[in-house]
C-alpha positions in Angstrom: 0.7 -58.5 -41.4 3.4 -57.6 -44.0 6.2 -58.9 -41.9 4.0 -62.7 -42.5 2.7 -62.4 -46.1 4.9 -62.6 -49.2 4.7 -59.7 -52.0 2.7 -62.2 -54.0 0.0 -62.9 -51.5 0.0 -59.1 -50.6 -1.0 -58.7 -54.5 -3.6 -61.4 -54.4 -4.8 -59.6 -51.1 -5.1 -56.2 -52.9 -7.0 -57.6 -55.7 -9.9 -58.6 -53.5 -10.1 -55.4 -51.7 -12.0 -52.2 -53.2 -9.6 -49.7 -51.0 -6.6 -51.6 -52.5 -4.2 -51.2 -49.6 -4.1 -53.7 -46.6 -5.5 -52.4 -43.2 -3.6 -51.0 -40.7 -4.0 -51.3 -36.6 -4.8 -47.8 -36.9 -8.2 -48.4 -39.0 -9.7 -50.3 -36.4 -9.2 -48.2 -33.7 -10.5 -45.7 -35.7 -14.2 -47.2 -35.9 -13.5 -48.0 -32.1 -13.5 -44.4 -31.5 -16.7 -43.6 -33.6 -18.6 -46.0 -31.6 -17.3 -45.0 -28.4 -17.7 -40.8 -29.4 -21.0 -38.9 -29.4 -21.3 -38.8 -32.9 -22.3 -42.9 -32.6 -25.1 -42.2 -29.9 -27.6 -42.5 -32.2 -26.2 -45.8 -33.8 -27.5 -49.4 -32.0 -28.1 -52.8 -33.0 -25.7 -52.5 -36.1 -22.5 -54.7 -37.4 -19.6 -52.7 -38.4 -17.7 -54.4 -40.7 -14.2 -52.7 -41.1 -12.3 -54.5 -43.8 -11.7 -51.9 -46.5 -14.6 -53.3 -48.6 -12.7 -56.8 -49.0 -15.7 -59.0 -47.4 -18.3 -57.4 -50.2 -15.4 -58.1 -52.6 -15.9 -62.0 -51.9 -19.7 -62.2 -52.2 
């Protein structure tokens, strides 16, 4: 994503996301991982939103 966005749209980015730091390839594969492992056997019928708080940011 940084080699599409300009600095200033980066900033604008950051400022509506709670983490403050753009997500990387490696966050998403990271929940991928928790749903697939046995620690998420008890965990059905849920959304996991992964997006470094930026969706709760805009509501």
């Amino acid at each position: 994503l940084k080699s599409v966005i300009t600095p200033e749209i980066e900033q604008k980015m950051l400022q509506h996301t709670p983490i403050r730091r753009l997500g990387q390839p490696q966050d998403i594969a990271n929940a991928a991982l928790f749903l697939c492992s046995p620690a998420a056997s008890w965990v059905s019928g849920q959304i996991l939103t992964v997006s470094g708080g930026g969706v709760q940011e805009l509501n």
